[in-house]
C-alpha positions in Angstrom: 134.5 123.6 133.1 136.7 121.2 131.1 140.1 122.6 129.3 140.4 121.1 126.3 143.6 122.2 125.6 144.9 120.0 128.6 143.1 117.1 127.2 144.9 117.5 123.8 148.1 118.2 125.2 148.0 114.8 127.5 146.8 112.9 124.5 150.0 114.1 122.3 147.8 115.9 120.1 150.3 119.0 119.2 151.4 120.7 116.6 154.4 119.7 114.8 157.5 122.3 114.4 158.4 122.3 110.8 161.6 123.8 111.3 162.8 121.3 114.3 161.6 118.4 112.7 163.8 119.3 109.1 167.0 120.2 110.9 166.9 116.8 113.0 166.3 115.1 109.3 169.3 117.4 108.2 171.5 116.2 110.9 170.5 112.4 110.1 170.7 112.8 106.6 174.5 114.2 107.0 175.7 111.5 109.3 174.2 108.5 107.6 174.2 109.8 103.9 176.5 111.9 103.3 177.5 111.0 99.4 173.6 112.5 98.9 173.6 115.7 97.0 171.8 118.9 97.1 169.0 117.9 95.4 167.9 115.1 97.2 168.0 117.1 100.7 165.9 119.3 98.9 163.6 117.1 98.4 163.4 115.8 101.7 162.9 119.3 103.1 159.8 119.6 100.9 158.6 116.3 101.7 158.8 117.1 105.5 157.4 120.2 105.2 154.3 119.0 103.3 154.0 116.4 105.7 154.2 118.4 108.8 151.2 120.7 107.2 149.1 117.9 106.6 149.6 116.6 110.3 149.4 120.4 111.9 145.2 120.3 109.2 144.4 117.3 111.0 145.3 118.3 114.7 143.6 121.6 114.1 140.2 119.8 113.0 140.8 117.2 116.0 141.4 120.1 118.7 139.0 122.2 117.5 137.0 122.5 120.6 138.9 124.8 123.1 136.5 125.2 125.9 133.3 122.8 127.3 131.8 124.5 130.3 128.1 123.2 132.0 126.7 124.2 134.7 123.7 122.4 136.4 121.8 123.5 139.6 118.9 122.6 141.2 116.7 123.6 144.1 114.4 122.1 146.1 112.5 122.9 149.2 109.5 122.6 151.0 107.3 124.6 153.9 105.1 122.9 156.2 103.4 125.4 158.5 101.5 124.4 161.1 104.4 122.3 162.9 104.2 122.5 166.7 107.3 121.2 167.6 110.4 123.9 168.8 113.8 123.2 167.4 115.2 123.7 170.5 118.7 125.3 171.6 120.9 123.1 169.7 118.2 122.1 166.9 116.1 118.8 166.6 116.6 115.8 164.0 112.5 115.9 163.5 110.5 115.2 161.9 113.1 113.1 160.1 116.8 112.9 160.0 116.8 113.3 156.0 114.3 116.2 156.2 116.6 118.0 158.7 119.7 118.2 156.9 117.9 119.0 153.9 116.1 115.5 151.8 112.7 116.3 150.4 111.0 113.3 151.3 107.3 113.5 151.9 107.1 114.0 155.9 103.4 115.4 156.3 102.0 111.7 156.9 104.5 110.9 159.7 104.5 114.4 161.3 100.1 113.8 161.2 100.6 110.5 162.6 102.9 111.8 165.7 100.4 114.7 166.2 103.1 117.2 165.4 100.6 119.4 163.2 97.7 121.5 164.4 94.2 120.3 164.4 93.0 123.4 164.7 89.8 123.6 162.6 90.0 127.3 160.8 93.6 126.7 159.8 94.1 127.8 156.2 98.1 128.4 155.5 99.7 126.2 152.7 101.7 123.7 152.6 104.8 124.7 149.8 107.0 122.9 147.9 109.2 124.3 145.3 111.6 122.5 142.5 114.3 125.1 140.2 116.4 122.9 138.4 118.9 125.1 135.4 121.3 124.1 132.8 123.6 125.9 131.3 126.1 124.9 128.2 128.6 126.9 126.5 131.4 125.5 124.3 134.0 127.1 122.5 135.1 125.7 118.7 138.4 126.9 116.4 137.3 124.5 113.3 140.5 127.6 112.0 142.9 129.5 113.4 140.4 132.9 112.1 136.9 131.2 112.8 135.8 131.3 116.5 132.6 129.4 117.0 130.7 129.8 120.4 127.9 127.7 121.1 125.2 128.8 124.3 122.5 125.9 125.5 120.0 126.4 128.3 117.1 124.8 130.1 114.9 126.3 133.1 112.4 124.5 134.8 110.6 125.8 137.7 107.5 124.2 139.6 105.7 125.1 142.4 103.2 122.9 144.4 100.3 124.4 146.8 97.8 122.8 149.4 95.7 123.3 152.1 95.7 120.5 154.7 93.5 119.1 157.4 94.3 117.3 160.1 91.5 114.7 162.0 90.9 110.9 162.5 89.6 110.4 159.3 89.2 106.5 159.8 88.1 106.9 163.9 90.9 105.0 164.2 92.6 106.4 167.0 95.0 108.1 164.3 95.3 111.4 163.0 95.2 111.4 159.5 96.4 114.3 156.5 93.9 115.3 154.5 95.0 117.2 151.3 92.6 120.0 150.2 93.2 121.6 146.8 96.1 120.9 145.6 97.5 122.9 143.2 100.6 122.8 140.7 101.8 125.9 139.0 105.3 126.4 137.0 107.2 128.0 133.9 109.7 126.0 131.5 112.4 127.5 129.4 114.6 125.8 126.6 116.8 127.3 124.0 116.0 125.8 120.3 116.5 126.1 116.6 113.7 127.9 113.8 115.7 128.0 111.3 114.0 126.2 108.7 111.1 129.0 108.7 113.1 131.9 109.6 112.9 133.0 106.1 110.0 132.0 104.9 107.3 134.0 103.7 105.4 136.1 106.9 103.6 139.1 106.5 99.7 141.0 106.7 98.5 138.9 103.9 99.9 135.4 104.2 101.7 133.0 106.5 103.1 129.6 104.7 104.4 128.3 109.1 100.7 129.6 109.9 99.0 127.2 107.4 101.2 124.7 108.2 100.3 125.1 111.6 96.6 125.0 110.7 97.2 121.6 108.6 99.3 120.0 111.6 96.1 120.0 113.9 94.5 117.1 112.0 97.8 115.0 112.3 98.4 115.8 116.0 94.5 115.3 117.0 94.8 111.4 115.2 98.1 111.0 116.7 96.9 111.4 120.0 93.6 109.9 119.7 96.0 106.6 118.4 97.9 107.0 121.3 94.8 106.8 123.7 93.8 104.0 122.5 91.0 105.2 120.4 89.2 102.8 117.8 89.8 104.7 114.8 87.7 102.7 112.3 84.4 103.3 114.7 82.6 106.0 113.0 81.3 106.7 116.1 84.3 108.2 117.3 84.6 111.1 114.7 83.0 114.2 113.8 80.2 113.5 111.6 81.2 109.9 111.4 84.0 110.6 108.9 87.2 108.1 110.1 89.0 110.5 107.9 88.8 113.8 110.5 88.7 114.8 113.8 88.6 112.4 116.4 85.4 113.0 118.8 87.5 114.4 122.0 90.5 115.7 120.3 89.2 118.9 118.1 91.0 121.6 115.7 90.9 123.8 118.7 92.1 121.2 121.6 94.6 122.3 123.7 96.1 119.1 123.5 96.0 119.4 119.3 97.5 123.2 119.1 100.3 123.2 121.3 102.3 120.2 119.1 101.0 121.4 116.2 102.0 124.7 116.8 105.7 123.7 117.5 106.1 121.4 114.4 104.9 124.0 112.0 107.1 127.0 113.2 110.3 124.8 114.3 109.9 123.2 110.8 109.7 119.2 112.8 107.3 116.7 110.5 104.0 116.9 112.4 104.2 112.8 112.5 107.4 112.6 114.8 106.7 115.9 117.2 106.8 115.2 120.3 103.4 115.8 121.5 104.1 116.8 125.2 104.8 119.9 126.4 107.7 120.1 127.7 111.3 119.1 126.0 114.4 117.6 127.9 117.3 118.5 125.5 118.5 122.1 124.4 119.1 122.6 121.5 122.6 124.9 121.2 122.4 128.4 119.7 125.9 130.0 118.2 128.0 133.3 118.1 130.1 132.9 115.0 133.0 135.6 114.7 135.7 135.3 111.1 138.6 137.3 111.0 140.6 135.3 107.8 140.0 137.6 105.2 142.5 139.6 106.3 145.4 136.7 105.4 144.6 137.4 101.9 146.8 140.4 100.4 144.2 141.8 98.6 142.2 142.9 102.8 146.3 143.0 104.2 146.9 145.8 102.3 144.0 148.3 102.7 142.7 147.4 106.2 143.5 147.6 109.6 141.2 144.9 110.6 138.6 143.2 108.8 135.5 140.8 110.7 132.8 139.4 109.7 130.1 138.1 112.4 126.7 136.6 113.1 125.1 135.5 115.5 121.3 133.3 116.5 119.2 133.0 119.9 116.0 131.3 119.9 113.7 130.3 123.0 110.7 128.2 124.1 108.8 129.5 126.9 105.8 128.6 129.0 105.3 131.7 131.0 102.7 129.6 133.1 101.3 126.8 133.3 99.0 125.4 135.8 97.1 122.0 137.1 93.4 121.5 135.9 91.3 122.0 139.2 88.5 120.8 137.3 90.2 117.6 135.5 88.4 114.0 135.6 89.9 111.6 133.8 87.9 109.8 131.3 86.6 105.9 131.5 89.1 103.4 129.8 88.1 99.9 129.3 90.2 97.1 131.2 93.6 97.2 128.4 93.5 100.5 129.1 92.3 102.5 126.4 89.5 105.0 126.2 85.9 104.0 126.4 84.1 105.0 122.8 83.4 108.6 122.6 79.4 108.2 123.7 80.4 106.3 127.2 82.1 108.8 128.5 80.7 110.9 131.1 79.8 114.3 130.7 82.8 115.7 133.7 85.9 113.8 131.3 84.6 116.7 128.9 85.0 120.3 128.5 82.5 122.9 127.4 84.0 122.2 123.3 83.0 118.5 123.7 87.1 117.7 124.1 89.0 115.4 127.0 90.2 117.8 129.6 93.8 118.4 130.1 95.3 118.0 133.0 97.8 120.9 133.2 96.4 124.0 131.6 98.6 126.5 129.8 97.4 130.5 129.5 100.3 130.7 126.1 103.1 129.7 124.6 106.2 131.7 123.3 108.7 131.0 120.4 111.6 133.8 120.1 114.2 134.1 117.4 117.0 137.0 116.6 119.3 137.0 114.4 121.7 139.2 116.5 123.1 139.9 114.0 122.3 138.8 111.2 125.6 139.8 109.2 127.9 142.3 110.5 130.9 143.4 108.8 133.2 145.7 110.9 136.2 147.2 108.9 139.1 149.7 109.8 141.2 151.0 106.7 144.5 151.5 106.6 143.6 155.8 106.1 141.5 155.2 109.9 138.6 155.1 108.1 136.1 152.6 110.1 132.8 151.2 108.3 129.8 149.2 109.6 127.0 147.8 108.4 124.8 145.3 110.2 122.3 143.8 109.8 119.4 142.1 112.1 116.3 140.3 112.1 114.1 138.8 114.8 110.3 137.6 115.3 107.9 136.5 118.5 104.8 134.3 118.0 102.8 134.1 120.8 99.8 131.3 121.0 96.9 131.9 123.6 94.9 129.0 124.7 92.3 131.3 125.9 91.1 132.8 123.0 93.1 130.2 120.4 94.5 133.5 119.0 98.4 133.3 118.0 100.4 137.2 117.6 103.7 137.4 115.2 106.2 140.3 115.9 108.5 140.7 113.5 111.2 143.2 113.5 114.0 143.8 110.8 117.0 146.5 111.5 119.6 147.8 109.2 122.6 149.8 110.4 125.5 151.5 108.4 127.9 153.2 110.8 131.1 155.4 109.6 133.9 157.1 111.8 137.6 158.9 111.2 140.1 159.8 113.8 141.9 163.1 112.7 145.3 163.1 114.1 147.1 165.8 115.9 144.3 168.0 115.5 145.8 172.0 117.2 143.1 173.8 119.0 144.3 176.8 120.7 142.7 176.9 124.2 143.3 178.4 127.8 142.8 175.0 129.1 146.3 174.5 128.0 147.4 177.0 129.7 148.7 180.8 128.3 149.9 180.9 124.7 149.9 177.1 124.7 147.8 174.8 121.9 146.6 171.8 122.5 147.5 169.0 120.0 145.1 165.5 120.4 142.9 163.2 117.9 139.3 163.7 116.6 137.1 161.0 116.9 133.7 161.6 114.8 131.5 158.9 114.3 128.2 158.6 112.2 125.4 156.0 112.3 122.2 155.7 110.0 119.7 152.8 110.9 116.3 151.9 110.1 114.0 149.2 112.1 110.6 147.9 110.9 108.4 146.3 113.7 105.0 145.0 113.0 102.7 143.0 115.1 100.0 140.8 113.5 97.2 138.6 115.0 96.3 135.4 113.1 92.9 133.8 113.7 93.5 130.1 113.6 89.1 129.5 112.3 89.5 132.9 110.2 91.0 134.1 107.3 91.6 137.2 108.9 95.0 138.8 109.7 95.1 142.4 111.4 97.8 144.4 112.4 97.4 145.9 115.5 101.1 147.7 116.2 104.3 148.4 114.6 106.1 151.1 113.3 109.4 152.6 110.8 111.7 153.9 112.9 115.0 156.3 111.3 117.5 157.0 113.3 121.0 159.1 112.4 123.4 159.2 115.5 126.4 161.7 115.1 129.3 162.3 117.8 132.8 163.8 118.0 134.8 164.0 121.0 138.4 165.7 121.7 140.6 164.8 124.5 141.6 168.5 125.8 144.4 166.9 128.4 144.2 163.1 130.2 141.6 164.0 132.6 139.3 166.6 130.6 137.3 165.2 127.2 134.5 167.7 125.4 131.8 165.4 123.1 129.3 166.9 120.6 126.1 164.9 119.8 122.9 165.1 117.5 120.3 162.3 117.5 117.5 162.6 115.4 115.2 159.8 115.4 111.8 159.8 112.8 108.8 157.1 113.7 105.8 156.0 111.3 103.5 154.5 112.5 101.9 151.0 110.8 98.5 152.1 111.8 96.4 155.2 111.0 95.4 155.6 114.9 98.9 156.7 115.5 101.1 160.0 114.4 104.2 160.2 113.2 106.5 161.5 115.9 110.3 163.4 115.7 112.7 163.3 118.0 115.7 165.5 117.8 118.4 165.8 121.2 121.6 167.7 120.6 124.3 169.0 123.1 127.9 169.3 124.0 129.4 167.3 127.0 132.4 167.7 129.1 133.7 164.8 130.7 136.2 165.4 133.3 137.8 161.8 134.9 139.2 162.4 138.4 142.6 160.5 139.4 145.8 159.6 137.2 
């Protein structure tokens, strides 16, 4: 965690005091000038003062982050049954020194060597290895004294490595040797990111302008990568139906490889000729909590409201919730530079059933999330305790499944409008007071009215057809009041009706209604 307001104060990058600054001009100006009149001390004064503001603008802007704070951790470890050696009373400094106070270098080959794993035939536990590694960024920005910016950054990355093992004298050598047997890598990957420039575009049953976009990407991506491979792209022989100008032989409109990039460019709004076509990304990308209070320095919000805010804030995710190695991968033939062999040399295991190179990590889906949490919320207290809000809040999920190449759009929109009014000094007569005695304490009542639209659509990437499959209009209206009876004892009355339509015709509307009175009695001083 660094403390920026340290770092400022070490630089010299303070504010400047008006008033200190024009009496030590005063004091100059009387010793060394004194024939100068009123006027021209006047002058100076205004000059200062301008001066000082102009400094005090540009400190502000310079200083305006407050707060950096990043946290990085990573874990690593490893399990390696089948060890025959006893640690002992005190420990043991095998199989290596590094390995015993904690480094993750490879020890299986020298603990096979020295006979220290079991040769037993019908052995069948796995060796583990495991890597977490977590970053985590916050920072906090005053750009103005009423605008508090907070900005959240975070990337997970977790992989996990499994194998069986064997242990013989593979080269009758005199030497036992490790033998690896299935090895297998399996992980998920996290990263925060920006979709802004298609949050607002157009998305619904009918039409989805990201969704064609994502279609149109695949052709891009699949030459990209063919290009990348090495591919001879003016050999006819190396494209669908010998057209240079379409799908390279290998790298299809339905490619893992092809949809994953693809997908990402379109619904991140990236050019589909700069993506990066890997999986995986290395920088987060910083999401924000913006909160403005500076309305209420203008005289017009000063003198009808107790407080006045204004706030908004954005989260938005990648996630792989698993990815796997390719049991079943074989790379395919590349000629001496390097490059791939033409499509019709290669052999029939470089190829999956679709005719297209096989990947070597294999990934069930991908996830993009986005809320706009909130999207606006204004939060107002007038000066007759009066308190108003109204929010609102969008947010979306698209979902892209390798298995069936099919991708799945939530979208949700919410809109809130709250009210409350404290009664003062309201006088209920009551025996909790005690005989003959009325009880004098505030009314809090409180009112909120919301309604959230969810709808879930599958898109068929090699069908114009859009279904929707879930969703529904949900009303709520929430209404409480509450009356302190003494410091410990507090009665509350609430109603909660909540009305649900459902978006298809499978489902019935449903109605909820809970109402009741609670007393809340809070034990100690």
């Amino acid at each position: 965690t660094l403390d920026m307001k340290r770092l400022y104060s070490y630089l010299g990058l303070t504010k400047k005091n008006g008033r200190s600054n024009s009496r030590s001009r005063n004091q100059l100006s009387k010793s060394n000038k004194e024939s100068q009149g009123e006027q021209d001390k006047t002058k100076t004064k205004t000059k200062s003062g301008s001066g000082n503001k102009l400094a005090n603008t540009a400190i502000d802007v310079l200083t305006m982050v407050k707060r950096i704070q990043v946290n990085y951790s990573e874990n690593n470890g490893s399990m390696l049954p089948g060890y025959l050696l006893t640690p002992g009373f005190i420990g043991t400094l095998k199989p290596t020194l590094g390995y015993t106070f904690g480094s993750q270098a490879d020890v299986r080959e020298i603990a096979a060597r020295k006979g220290w794993l079991t040769a037993y035939p019908e052995f069948n536990q796995q060796y583990t290895a495991t890597t977490f590694k977590q970053l985590d960024f916050s920072a906090n920005i005053e750009p103005l004294k009423d605008l508090k910016i907070d900005l959240i950054a975070n990337r997970v990355y977790a992989e996990n490595y499994t194998e069986n093992y064997k242990i013989e004298d593979t080269n009758f050598d005199g030497i036992l040797d490790y033998n690896s047997l299935t090895p297998n890598t399996f992980g998920n990957f996290s990263i925060s990111t920006i979709m802004l420039k298609t949050s607002f575009s157009k998305s619904d049953e009918n039409s989805s302008k990201a969704f064609e976009e994502f279609r149109q990407n695949r052709l891009e991506i699949a030459r990209r990568l063919a290009q990348q491979n090495g591919v001879d792209m003016s050999n006819p022989n190396n494209f669908e139906n010998g057209n240079t100008n379409g799908y390279p032989l290998g790298y299809s409109k339905s490619s893992q490889a092809v949809l994953l990039p693809a997908f990402l460019a379109a619904y991140t709004g990236k050019d589909a000729g700069s993506v990066k076509l890997g999986a995986l990304r290395d920088v987060p990308v910083p999401n924000w909590d913006i909160k403005y209070t500076g309305l209420m320095n203008l005289k017009w919000f000063k003198d009808r409201f107790k407080r006045f805010s204004l706030t908004h804030g954005y989260r938005s995710s990648y996630t792989i919730n698993q990815y796997r190695a390719n049991l079943d991968y074989t790379a395919p033939v590349r000629t001496g530079s390097g490059v791939l062999e033409d499509y019709d040399n290669q052999p029939a295991d470089a190829l999956n059933q679709s005719g297209d190179y096989k990947n070597k990590t294999l990934y069930s889906n991908i996830n993009l999330t986005e809320m706009f949490s909130p999207l606006i919320r204004i939060d107002m207290e007038m000066k007759n305790s009066v308190k108003i809000l109204a929010e609102i809040k969008r947010d979306r999920m698209l979902s892209l499944s390798f298995d069936n190449n099919l991708m799945t759009e939530v979208l949700g929109k919410e809109y809130t409008l709250g009210l409350g009014y404290r009664f003062k000094d309201v006088r209920i007569k009551s025996k909790l007071a005690g005989p003959r005695k009325i009880i004098v304490s505030d009314l809090n009542m409180k009112a909120d009215v919301s309604i959230r639209d969810n709808k879930t659509i599958i898109r068929y990437l090699d069908l114009e057809n859009n279904q929707v499959t879930s969703g529904q209009t949900v009303w709520n209206i929430k209404y409480s009041a509450d009356y302190a009876f003494s410091k410990n004892l507090t009665g509350i009355f609430y109603f909660d009706y909540t009305f649900s339509e459902y978006a298809i015709s499978t489902s019935f509307p449903q109605t909820t209604i809970r109402s009741g009175i609670t007393l809340r009695y809070n034990f100690g001083n």
